[in-house]
N, C-alpha and C positions, 0 to 999 in steps of 0.2 A: 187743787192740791197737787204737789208734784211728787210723782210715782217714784216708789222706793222701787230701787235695782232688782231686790230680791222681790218682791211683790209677784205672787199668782199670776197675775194678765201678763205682767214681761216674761216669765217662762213661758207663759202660754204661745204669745208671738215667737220667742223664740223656738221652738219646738214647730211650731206650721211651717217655719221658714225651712227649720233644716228639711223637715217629712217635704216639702214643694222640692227643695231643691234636691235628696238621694231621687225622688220621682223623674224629676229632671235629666240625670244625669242615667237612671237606668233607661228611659227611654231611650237616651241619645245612644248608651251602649246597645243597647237592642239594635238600634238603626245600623251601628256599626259591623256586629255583629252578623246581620241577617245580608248586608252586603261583603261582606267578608274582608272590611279591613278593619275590623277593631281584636283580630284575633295573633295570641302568642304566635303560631306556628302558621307557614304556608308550604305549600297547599295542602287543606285538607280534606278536598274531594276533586272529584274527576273534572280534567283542564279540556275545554272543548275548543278547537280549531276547526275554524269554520274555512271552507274554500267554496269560491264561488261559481266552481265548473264542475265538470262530471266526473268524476274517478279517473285516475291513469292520465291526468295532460301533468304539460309543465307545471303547475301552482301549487299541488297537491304531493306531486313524486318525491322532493327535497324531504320532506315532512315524513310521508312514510316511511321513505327509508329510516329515518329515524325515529320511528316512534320507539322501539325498544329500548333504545339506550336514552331518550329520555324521560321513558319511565324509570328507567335501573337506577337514574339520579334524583330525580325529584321523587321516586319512591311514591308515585301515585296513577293511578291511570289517564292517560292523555287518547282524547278518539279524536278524529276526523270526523265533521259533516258537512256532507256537499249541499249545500244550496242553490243551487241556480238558478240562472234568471240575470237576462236584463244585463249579458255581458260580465255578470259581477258585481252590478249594483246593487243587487239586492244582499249579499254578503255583506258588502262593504257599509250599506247601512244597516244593517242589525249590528253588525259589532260595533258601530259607532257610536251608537243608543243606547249600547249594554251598560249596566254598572262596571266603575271603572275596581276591577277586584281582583283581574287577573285569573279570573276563570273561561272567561269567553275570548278568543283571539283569531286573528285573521293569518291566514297565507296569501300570498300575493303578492304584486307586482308594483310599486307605486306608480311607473313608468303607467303601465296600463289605468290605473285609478283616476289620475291626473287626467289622461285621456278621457273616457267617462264621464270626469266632473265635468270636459265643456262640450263632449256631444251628445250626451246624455240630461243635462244638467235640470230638466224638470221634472227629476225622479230623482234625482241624487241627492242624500241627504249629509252629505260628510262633506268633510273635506282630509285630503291626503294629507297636510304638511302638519293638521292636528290632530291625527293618529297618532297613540303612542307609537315611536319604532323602538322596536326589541333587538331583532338580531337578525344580519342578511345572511342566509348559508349557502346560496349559492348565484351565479351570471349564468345567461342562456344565450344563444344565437339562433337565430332565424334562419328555416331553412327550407327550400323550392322543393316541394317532391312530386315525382307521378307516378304513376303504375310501371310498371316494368315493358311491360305489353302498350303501352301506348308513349312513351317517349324514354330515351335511353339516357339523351344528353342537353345542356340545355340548348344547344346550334336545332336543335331535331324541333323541342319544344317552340322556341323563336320563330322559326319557319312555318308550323301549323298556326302559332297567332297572326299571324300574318293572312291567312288565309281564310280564317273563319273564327268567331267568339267563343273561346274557350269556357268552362265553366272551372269559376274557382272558388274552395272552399275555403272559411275561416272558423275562427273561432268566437262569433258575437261582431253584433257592432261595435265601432268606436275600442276594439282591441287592440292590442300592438300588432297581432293579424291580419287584421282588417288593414289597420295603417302599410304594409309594407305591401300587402295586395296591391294596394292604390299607388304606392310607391314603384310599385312594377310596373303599373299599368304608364304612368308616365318617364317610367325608363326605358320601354321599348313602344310608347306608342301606340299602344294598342288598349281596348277595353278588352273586360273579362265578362263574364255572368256569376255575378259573386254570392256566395250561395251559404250563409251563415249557418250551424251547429253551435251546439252547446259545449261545447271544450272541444279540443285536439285531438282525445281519442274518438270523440264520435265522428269527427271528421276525415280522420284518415280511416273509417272504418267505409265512409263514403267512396273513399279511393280505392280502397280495394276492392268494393264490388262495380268500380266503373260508373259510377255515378255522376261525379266529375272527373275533372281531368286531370287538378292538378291542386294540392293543398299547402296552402301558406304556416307551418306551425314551427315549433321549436326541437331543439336537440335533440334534448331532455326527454320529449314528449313522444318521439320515433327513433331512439336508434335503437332499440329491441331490434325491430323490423326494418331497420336500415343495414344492422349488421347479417340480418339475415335473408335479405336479399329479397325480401317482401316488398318492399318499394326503392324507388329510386332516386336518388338525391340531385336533384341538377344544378343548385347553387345554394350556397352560404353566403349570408347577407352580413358582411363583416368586412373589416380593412384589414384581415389578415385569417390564414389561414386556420382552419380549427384542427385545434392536436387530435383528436378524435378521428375527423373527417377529413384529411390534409390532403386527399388526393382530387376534391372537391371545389370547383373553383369558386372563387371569389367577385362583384361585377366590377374591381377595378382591372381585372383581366381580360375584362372580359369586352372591356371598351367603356364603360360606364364610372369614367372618371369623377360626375358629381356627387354619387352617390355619399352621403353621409349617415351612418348607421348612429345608434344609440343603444346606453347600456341597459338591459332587461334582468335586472336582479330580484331573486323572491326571497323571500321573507318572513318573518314573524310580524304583527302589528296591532296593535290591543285598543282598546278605547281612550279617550281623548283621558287626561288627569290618571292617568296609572300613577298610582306612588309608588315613590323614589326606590324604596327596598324592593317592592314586588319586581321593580323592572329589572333591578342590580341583582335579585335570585333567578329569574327567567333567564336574562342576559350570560349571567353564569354557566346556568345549567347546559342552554343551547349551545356554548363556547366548548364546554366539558364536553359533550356529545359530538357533534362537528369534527371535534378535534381528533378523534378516538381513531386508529389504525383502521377499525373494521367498517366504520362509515367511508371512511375513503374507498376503502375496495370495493363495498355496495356502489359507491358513486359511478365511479371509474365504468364498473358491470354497465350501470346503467347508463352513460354517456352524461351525467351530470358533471357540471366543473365547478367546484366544490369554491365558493367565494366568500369565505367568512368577515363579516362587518361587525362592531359593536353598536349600540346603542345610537353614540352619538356620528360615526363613522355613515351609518345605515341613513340619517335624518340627513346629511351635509347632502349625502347624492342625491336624496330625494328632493332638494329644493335647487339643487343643477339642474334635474329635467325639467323643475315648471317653466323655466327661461329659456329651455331645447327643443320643449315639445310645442311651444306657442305659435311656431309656423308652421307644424304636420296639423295644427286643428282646422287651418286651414283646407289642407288639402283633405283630410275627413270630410268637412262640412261641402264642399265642392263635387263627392263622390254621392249627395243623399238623393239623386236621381235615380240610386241603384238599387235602395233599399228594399228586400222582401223579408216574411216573415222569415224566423228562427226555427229552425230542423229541431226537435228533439227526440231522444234517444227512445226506441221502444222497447 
């Protein structure tokens, strides 16, 4: 017999269907929710930036200078935690594992990331060019330094490699440190004893008590104690002079014509599928902050040079270095005769 419309059992089925599907749909809200993108308003709790070195190097300094103001914008608290380990790889894959929700974020360097993914590459679990990119706030340059007490200029430095194997420190293997180290070492011929740390500040903290002899790091990372006479700068690794450090030379002066440097820009960088709004409000905020009078003059103090990119700006450079950096992994991979364990901070 065929069943009237209104008939008991057809409300009955209809009524499971709808009770299955609200069930349906508040789990799927829960899900959304509990990852934090099914929600009105962002952010509505604390934004964690993760960096992969120790306090106080390059990766980290852009960022704190401006945590303040971008809290004063996004009107939530924004921390810092350092992770280290593994040059950065171990940074670089938690945030790339995190839910994509914009609470977890990376600082950092893709130049260096890229690095990592091929000499690192059986521990890496990301990849750089599918990181969301956020926002670049600033470029860095690489810089020779030594104690004061042990070389003055780099003619002085040149002369003792010549004579005996220097000890020189970095920041991690397979870093943008490590690479110009090695890059040294076949611009003037000579090996080093290359003597890895966990960031830039525990390395030149090496250098100042005479540990080594000469530290490979960035601008950014030492001119506190560049301007104050605590160390000594003997070359910038650059095709042109740094407005900071201009009275510092450069190696195409210095006779080292082939030399070709590469851009080191740090960053914002989130996990892989960040959606569109959260990036276009992060993107925002960091833009609004960056941009502000008082960050500049914090920079400036600090010897950072303030490089602000957008979103899509920040991704275009990133995929110029995978095509830049394909013949330094080379010369990485050529230096793994030297590797010792990692120095960490006590």
């Amino acid at each position: 017999m065929e069943k009237k419309e209104g008939s008991p059992r057809v409300h009955c089925r209809v009524w499971v269907i709808a009770l299955c599907s609200l069930w349906s749909l508040g789990l799927i809200s829960m899900f959304l929710i509990e990852h934090g993108i099914g929600e009105e308003t962002y952010p509505r709790q604390t934004i964690k930036v993760i960096c992969g070195y120790a306090p106080g190097g390059s990766s980290e300094r852009p960022v704190r200078l401006l945590l303040p103001l971008l809290q004063k914008h996004l009107r939530q608290n924004v921390m810092i935690e350092n992770l280290t380990g593994a040059g950065g790889v171990l940074a670089a894959n938690k945030v790339f594992s995190s839910p994509p929700d914009g609470y977890t974020l990376l600082t950092g360097q893709p130049g260096t990331l890229i690095l990592l993914e091929k000499y690192l590459s059986e521990i890496v679990r990301y990849r750089t060019k599918d990181l969301t990119h956020i926002y670049n706030i600033a470029q860095d340059d690489f810089v020779l330094l030594s104690h004061p007490e042990v070389f003055q200029t780099f003619e002085e430095f040149l002369g003792a490699a010549r004579k005996r194997r220097l000890r020189a420190a970095i920041s991690g293997w397979g870093t943008h440190t490590h690479l110009y180290i090695v890059m040294l070492e076949e611009m003037i011929g000579q090996k080093f004893i290359i003597v890895p740390f966990e960031g830039g500040r525990v390395s030149i903290a090496a250098l100042l008590g005479k540990h080594v002899d000469i530290v490979g790091t960035f601008i950014s990372t030492s001119y506190p104690i560049i301007r104050s006479g605590t160390v000594k700068p003997l070359m910038v690794f650059s095709d042109r002079r740094h407005p900071t450090l201009s009275q510092i030379p450069i190696p195409g002066e210095m006779g080292f014509r082939d030399f070709t440097p590469f851009d080191y820009h740090t960053g914002i960088l989130g996990p892989p599928q960040l959606p569109g709004d959260r990036i276009k409000i992060l993107e925002g905020i960091f833009d609004q902050a960056v941009k502000e009078p008082e960050f500049y003059e914090k920079a400036k103090e600090a010897g950072v040079d303030v490089y602000p990119l957008n979103s899509k700006e920040y991704l275009a450079e990133t995929e110029k270095q995978y095509s830049l950096l394909k013949k330094y992994i080379k010369v990485l991979k050529g230096a793994e005769d030297q590797k010792t364990p990692i120095h960490r901070e006590r």
